[in-house]
C-alpha positions in Angstrom: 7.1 8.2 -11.7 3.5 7.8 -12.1 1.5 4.7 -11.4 1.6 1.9 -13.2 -0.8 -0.3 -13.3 1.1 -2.6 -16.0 4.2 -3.5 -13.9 2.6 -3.9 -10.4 4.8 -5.5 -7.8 2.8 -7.3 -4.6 4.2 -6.6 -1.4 3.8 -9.6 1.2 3.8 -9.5 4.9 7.3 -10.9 4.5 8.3 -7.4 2.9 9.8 -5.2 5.2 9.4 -1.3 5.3 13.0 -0.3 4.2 12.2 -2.9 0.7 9.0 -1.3 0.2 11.0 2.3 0.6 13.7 1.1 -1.8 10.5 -0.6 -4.3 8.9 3.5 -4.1 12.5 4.7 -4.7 12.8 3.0 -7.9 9.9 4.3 -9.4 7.8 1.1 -8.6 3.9 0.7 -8.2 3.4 -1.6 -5.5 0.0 -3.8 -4.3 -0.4 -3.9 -0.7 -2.8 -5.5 1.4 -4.2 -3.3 4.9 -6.9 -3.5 7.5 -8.9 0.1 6.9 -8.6 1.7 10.3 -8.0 5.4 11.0 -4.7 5.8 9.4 -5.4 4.2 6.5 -8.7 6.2 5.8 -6.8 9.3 6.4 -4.0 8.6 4.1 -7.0 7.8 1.3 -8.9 11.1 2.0 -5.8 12.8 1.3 -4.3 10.7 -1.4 -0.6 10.3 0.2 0.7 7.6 3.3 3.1 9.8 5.3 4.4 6.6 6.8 5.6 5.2 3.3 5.9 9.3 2.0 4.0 7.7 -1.2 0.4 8.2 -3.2 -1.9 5.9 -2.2 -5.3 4.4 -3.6 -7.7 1.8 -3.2 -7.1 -1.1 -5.9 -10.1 -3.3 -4.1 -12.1 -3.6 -0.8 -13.3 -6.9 0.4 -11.9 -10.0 3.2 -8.6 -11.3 2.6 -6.2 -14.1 4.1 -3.4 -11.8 5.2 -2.7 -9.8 8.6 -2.2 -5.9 8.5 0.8 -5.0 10.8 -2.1 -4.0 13.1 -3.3 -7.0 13.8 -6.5 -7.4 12.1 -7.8 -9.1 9.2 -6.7 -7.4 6.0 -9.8 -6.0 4.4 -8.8 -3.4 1.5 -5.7 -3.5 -1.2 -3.9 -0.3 -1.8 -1.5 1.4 -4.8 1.3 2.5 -3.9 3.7 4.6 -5.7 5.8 8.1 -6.2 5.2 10.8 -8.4 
């Protein structure tokens, strides 16, 4: 399914991996906050996380309250959905 910028669902850092797997399953486009190290510039300059196996795109860079799973101060949100 492609994105879908009209029914966007916003993951939380209470949202674990296998919900966000079962929310990409379904056909859903998700809104998820991330600190933009390494892996995530590499997903972007390919267009596709192989950890969530989903498309991937910036929706907004900037600071933000939340805490990547790395660690660090969230500083970019992020699409993501399945074709």
């Amino acid at each position: 399914m492609a994105k879908n910028l009209d029914d966007v669902i916003v993951i939380t850092e209470d949202t674990s991996k296998d919900e966000i797997t079962e929310l990409l399953n379904k056909g859903k486009t998700l809104l998820l906050s991330a600190h933009k190290g390494p892996i995530v510039k590499a997903s972007l300059t390919k267009g596709y996380s192989d950890y969530f196996q989903a498309n991937i795109a910036i929706a907004s860079e900037g600071v933000y309250p939340e805490v990547c799973g790395c660690g660090k101060r969230c500083n970019i949100k992020l699409y993501l959905w399945k074709d």
